[in-house]
Phi, psi and omega in degrees: 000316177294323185292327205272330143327285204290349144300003198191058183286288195330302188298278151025290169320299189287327194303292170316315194271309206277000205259336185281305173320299171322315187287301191318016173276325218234026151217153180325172177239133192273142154231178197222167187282175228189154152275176185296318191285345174304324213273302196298292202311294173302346149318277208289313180298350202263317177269354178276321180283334156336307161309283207264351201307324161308321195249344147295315173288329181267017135297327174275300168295001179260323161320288208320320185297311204274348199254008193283182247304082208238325186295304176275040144317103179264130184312133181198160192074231199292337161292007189237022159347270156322283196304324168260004153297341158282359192230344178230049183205143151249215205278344186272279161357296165303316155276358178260329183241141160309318174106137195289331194264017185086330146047144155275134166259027138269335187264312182268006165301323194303316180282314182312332203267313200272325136349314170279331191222260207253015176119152150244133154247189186314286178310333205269317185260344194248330152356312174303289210303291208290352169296304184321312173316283165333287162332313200282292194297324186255010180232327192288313175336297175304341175272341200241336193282346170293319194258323192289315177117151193276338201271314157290320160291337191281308197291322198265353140314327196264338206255304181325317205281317196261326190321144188267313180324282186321343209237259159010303169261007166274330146334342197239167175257046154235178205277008211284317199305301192316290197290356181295302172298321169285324204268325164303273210290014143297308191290339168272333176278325162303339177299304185272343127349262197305336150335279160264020199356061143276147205277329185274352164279348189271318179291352175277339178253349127320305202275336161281287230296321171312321192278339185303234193341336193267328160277331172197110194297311174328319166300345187305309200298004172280275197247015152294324214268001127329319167283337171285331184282335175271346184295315165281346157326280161340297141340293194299327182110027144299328152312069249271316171289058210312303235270348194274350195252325191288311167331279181323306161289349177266350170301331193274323195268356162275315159321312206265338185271310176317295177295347162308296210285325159324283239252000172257348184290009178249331188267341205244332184281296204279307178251076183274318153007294152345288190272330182297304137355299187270025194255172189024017153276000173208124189235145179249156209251174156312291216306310198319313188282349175278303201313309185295343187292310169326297184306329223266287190301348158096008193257110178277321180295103154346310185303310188269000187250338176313288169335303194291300188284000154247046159261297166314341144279316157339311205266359169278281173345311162299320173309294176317268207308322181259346167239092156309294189280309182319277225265346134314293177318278177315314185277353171292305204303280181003293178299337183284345196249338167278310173277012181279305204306305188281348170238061202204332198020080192265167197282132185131333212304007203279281172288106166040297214244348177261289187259061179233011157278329210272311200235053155297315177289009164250030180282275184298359167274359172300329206273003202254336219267318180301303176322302218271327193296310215265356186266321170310288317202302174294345214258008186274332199310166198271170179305285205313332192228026151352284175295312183262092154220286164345300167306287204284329169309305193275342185285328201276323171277321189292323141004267166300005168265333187251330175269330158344309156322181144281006213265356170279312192286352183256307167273044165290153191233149005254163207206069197294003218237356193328312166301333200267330130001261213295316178300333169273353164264321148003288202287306210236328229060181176289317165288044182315329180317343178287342183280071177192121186287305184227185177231136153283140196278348151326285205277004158277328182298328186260008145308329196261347346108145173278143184283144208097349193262302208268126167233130168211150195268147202212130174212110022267189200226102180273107174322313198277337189192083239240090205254336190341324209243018156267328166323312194304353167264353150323284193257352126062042182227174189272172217205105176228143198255162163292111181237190182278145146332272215297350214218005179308123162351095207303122166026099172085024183213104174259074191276163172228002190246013183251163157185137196286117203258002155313323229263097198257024178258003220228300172299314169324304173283346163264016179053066130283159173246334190221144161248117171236137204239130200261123197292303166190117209304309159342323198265339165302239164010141178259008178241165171283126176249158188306174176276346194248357192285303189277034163287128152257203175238179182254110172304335169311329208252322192269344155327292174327293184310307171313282177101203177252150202301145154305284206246136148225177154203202181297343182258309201245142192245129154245126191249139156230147212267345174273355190020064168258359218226170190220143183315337193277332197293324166286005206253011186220080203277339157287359176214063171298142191279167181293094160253003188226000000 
């Protein structure tokens, strides 16, 4: 525990802060003498961070989390879409198609326009996502807290900041982090619409559901689906006004379908082919929806997704009773976005991990569900010991909820790869490390290296599947990938963690010490990788350039571009000499 700290102060530091907040609720604030407007001002701050202090700390670990080594994170898979759809389309293309590869047409409008204009980089592409993340831990918790009670809303706040799911998309450079947060809290201002009909929850929730459905139409059925549930609300006779409440929804679902349509009608007249194409194309089983539920809670261990459903049923059950109509409403929708999905099979839902991206906006209302579970839970304890129950019940599960998880075992530094980690412990569990055939005997030399010191370049750089940066928890050194000349990086696209890798001034100016260039990438791996993943290069061109290779064996060819180092320092790679 001290070494995996000591390797990880930020984290520690924020970790530390946010867990002193929690506890600080729930004891006095000491006071000192004071003049009186000194005493009072400081009063009133003593009690606003009292008050909020659970939900400011789990603002802080939940940033800390999403932003730690986030800046050099290198992009891969599904994130390079966008990109490279802003970099070969222009601006009537972007706004007319969806795009063979699923595309956002606002995320890559976004990327197309800082293309054009002052660069897209790393921070530059991941900065939406992780504000959406952030955002999800500091608005909904306050949106939920009116109806839930504050003591619930704090618990449901910490488990947003530790979901691994959650910490994950915000981490990635797609709309999901985003659209989670737009289709809930639409769907909580429509509730509170229909509550108070008031006019500014009804523009609020017009104005998510639009950016919802416009980045990503899967969701629609999310957050459309408040209208189908007061209708039959309505109908039925829940209502006292049938015909003034069916009026009401259709004023709201006219508001709300036009300008949707508006901004989908150019994409859905010129590629409907694009969404028409992926529909029936895949279908999922049982097994498929535990997996994805597994995924959904961010969990490898039985033990812990067990635990988490049956706190989610407790707290739907506490739920039903003291919220009724609230926890009907959340479970209308829920149920409504799984079966649009299974009966819609749009393509992939076969696997696990797509479609538990399909039904991501029925995350936080699990984690909300949990939340009500574990405040139920506290609340059996006698008065007297009330009060530390209250503490200690929930710090002790987001605790096991958080070690519990992949993201300690993942963050290790430096880790250029962190997001990609986590989507690979998703997938495969904690031994991910088996999609690996052999370790090259290179990357044990460079274990032996204080960690951190040495940059080396990984080539070729399979975009699509990207296994390169699990070495990097071997060799525990920094990781920048490679591409080809002819695949060099388009215009206006400014990366630091890509680099071309013929370019040896280039490589020079980013301080590499090594370049390793992978004979053929395919043959690393126990999985089938894409066809353009396992394409290579002609070795013969980087000789040329180079010069002759340190290290070579059956996988890996190595050159080093800092010519600090001589071919005998490798050839006896468990007892390497000392250079740093």
């Amino acid at each position: 525990m001290e070494a995996y700290f000591n390797e990880r102060p930020i984290l520690l530091f924020a970790v530390s802060v946010g867990f002193l907040f929690l506890v600080l609720q729930h004891f006095p604030m000491p006071s000192t003498p004071q003049s009186h407007n000194t005493r009072r001002l400081l009063s009133r701050f003593a009690d606003l961070i009292k008050q909020d202090a659970p939900l400011l700390g789990a603002v802080i670990v939940g940033a800390a989390l999403r932003l730690y080594q986030l800046p050099n994170q290198i992009l891969f898979g599904d994130e390079w879409h966008a990109i490279h759809a802003a970099a070969n389309s222009g601006y009537f293309s972007i706004l007319s198609t969806f795009g063979a590869a699923d595309r956002s047409i606002p995320i890559t409008l976004y990327y197309k326009i800082l293309m054009d204009t002052v660069g897209l980089s790393e921070t530059a592409i991941r900065t939406p996502f992780f504000v959406g993340g952030v955002l999800t831990v500091t608005i909904l918790p306050i949106m939920v807290r009116p109806i839930t009670g504050r003591t619930v809303s704090n618990i449901f706040a910490w488990l947003l900041a530790l979901s691994p799911t959650l910490i994950f998309y915000s981490r990635f450079a797609r709309p999901y982090a985003i659209t989670t947060f737009f289709s809930f809290l639409a769907c909580l201002f429509f509730f509170r619409w229909w509550e108070t009909n008031a006019r500014k929850e009804a523009i609020w929730y017009v104005l998510l559901t639009i950016a919802t459905g416009y980045a990503l139409l899967v969701d629609l059925p999310f957050v459309l689906g408040p209208f189908l549930f007061y209708l039959v609300w309505s109908v039925i006779g829940k209502e006292k006004n049938r015909i003034q409440c069916l009026l009401k929804l259709a004023g709201l679902g006219l508001m709300t379908i036009v300008p949707l349509l508006i901004l989908l009608a150019p994409p859905l007249y010129g590629d409907f082919s694009a969404i028409s194409t992926k529909a029936g194309q895949s279908a999922s089983g049982f097994s498929q929806l535990l997996s994805s539920f597994r995924i959904l809670t961010g969990m490898d261990q039985r033990t812990v997704v067990l635990v988490i459903v049956i706190l989610a049923s407790f707290g739907i059950i506490r739920m039903l009773i003291g919220l009724p109509v609230f926890t009907l409403f959340l479970m209308s929708l829920s149920l409504l976005q799984l079966t649009a999905v299974l009966w819609v099979q749009p393509v992939g839902i076969d696997s696990p991990h797509i479609l538990s991206r399909y039904l991501l906006p029925l995350l936080p209302f699990l984690l909300l569900a949990v939340s009500t579970g574990i405040h139920a839970i506290s609340s059996i304890f006698p008065i007297r010991f009330r009060k530390w129950a209250g503490v200690t019940i929930p710090m002790a599960f987001c605790v096991a909820f958080f070690w519990g998880g992949p993201v300690p075992a993942v963050s290790y530094q430096p880790n250029n790869g962190m997001s990609l980690m986590l989507l690979v412990h998703a997938l495969t569990g904690a031994r991910y490390q088996r999609i690996l055939k052999d370790i090259p005997g290179f990357y044990k030399y460079l274990s032996k290296i204080p960690p951190d010191s040495v940059t080396v370049v990984e080539a070729p750089f399979p975009w699509q599947g990207n296994h390169l940066l699990l070495y990097q928890e071997v060799h525990g050194q920094k990781v920048i990938m490679g591409v080809t000349r002819e695949s060099a990086m388009s215009k206006g696209l400014h990366l630091k963690t890509v680099v071309v890798a013929e370019d040896l001034k280039s490589l020079k100016a980013r301080k590499v010490d090594f370049l390793i260039f992978h004979r053929n990438l395919q043959n690393e791996v126990n999985i089938v990788l894409p066809a353009a993943a396992s394409k290579s290069w002609d070795l013969r061109v980087l000789r040329t350039i180079f010069g002759n290779s340190v290290y070579e064996d059956h996988d890996i060819v190595v050159f080093d571009v800092s010519k600090s180092f001589v071919a005998q320092d490798f050839i006896e790679v468990e007892n390497p000499k000392e250079h740093l």
